[in-house]
C-alpha positions in Angstrom: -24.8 -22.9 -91.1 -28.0 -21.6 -91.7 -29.7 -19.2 -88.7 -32.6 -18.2 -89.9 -35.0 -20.2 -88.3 -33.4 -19.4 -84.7 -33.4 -15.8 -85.5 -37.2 -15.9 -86.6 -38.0 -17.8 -83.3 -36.3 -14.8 -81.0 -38.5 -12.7 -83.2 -41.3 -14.7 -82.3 -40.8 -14.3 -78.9 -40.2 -10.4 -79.3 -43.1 -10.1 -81.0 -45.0 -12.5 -78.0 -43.5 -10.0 -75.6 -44.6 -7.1 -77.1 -48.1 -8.4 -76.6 -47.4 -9.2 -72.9 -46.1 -5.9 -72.0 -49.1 -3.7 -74.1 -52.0 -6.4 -73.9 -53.9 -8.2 -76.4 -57.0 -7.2 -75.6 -56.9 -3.3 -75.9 -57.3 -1.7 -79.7 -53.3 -0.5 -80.7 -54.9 3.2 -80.6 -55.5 2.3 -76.9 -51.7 2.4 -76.4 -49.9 5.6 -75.2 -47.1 4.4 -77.5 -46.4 2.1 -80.6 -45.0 -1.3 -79.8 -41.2 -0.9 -79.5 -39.6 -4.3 -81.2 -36.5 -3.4 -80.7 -36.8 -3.5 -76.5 -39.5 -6.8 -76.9 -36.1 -8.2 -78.8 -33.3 -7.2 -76.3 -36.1 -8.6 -73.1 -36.7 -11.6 -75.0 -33.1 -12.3 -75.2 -32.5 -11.5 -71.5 -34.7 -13.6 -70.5 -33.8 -16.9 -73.1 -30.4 -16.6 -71.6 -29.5 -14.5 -68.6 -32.8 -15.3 -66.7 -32.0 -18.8 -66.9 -30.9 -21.2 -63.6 -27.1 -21.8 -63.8 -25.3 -23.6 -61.5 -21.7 -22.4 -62.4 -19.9 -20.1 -64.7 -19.5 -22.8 -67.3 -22.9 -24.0 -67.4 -23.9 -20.0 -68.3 -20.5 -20.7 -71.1 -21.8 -23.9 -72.5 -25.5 -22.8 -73.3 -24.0 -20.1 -75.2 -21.5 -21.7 -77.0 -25.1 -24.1 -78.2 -27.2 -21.5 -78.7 -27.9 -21.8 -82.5 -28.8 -18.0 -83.0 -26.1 -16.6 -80.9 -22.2 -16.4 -82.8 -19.2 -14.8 -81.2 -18.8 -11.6 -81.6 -16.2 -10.1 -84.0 -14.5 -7.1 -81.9 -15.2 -8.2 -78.4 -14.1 -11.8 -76.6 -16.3 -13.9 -75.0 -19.0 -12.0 -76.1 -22.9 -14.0 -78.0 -24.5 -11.7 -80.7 -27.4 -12.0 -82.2 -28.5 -9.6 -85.7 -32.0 -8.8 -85.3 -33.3 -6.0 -88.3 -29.9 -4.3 -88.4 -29.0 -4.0 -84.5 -26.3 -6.4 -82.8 -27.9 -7.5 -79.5 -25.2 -9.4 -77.4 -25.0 -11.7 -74.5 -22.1 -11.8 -72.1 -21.1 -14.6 -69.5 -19.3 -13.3 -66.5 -17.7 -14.6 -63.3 -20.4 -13.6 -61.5 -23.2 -13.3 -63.8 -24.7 -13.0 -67.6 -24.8 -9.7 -69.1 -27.6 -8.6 -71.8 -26.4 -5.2 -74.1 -27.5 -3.3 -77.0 -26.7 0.2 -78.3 -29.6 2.3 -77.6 -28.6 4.9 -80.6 -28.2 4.1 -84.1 -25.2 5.5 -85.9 -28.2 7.9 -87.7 -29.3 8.9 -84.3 -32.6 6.9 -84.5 -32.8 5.8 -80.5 -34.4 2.2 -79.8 -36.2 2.9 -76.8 -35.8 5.4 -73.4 -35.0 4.6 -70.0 -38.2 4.7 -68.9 -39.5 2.7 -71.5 -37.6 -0.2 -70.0 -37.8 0.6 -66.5 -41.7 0.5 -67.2 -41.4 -3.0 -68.7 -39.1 -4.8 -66.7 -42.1 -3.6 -63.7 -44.8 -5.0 -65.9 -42.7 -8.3 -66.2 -42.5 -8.5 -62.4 -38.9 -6.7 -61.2 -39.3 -5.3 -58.2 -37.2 -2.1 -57.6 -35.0 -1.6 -54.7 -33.9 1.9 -54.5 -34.0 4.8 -57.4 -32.0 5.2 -59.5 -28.1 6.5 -59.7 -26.2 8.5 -61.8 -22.7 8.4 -62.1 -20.0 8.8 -65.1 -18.2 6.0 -67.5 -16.5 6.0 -70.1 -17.9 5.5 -73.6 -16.5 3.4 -76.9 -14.5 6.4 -78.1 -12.9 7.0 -74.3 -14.7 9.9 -73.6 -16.7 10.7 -70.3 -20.4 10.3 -70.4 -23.2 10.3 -67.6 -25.1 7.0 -67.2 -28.3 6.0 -64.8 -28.0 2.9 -63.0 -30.9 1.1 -61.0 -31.1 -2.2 -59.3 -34.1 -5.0 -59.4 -34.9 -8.3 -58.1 -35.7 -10.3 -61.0 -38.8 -12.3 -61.5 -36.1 -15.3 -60.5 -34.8 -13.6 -57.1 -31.8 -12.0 -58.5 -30.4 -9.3 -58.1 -30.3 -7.1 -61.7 -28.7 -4.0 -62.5 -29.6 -1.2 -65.1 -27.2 1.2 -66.6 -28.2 3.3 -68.9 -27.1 6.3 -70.8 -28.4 9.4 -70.5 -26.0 11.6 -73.4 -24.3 9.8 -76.3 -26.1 7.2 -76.8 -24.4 5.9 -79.4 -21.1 5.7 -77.6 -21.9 3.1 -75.3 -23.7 -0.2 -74.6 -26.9 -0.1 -72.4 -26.3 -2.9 -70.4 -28.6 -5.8 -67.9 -26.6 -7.7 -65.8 -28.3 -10.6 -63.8 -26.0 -11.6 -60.4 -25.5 -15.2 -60.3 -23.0 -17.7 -58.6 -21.6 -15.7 -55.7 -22.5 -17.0 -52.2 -21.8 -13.1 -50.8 -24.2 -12.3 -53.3 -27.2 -14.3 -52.8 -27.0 -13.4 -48.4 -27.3 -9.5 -50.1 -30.2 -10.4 -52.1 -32.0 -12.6 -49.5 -31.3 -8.9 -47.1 -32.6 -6.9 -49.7 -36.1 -8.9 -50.2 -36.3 -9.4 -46.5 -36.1 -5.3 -46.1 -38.6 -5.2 -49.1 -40.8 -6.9 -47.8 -40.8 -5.5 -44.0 -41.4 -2.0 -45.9 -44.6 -3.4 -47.8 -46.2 -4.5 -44.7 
């Protein structure tokens, strides 16, 4: 089957959201910093899927399985790739959510984008912060230990989003955003957590 036109729409919308986040109406030399494709790709994506209203796990499974641009992924079940200029971007379904990851290193060291390069877009896109941020060790793809930041958002969509992030080998282990969804526990936290927001901005 033949994805190229899906893959040049997600590029589309990269490229749309690369104009969102650094505005269209400022010269590029206006711009602390060149657009960043690769992060307009992986938000795009984010959004497409795990941004989306599902009612239960298997609705989340089923709009994968259709996706046209999305195909399993070789070494990891149940897990959506997408090939966008040489970096796997991937899309998981979960029990309690949808996962977005990419490898923030290349295997020549050439990193896609910071943390705060996406902690600064996911604000200019309209997540709200709830706390700062976290550090706290995982383990990477080769087993070994490794320090990663996590901080949580409410989404555009009321959800409750996590960030984690690696701050040292970067090319051992998968950024990932990971959208709450489906849980009844989890929707009273989030409806406490925009309540307290919202009694500390008043």
């Amino acid at each position: 089957m033949n994805k190229m036109l899906p893959v040049v729409a997600l590029c589309s919308a990269a490229i749309l959201t690369t104009i969102l986040l650094n505005g269209c109406d400022k010269p590029a030399s206006a711009n602390a910093k060149a657009p960043q494709p690769h992060l307009s790709t992986f938000l795009s994506l984010h959004n497409q899927y795990c941004e989306k209203k599902y009612d239960t796990p298997e609705s989340l499974q089923s709009s994968l399985d259709k996706a046209p641009e999305l195909a399993p992924a070789k070494d990891f079940n149940g897990v959506y790739e997408v090939h966008v200029n040489g970096i796997s971007f991937a899309v998981s379904p979960e029990e309690d959510g949808c996962t977005t990851d990419v490898m923030v290193q290349t295997s020549d060291k050439k990193e896609l984008f910071s943390f705060e390069d996406i902690n600064k877009a996911l604000l200019s896109v309209g997540y709200v912060e709830t706390g700062e941020p976290v550090s706290r060790k995982d383990l990477g793809t080769d087993q070994s230990e490794l320090t990663i930041i996590e901080k949580k958002y409410i989404s555009p969509k009321g959800e409750i989003t996590t960030l984690d992030f690696p701050l040292e080998k970067k090319d051992k282990y998968y950024m990932t955003l990971f959208a709450e969804k489906f849980s009844e526990a989890k929707r009273e936290t989030k409806e406490r957590i925009i309540q307290s927001l919202k009694m500390a901005s008043n």
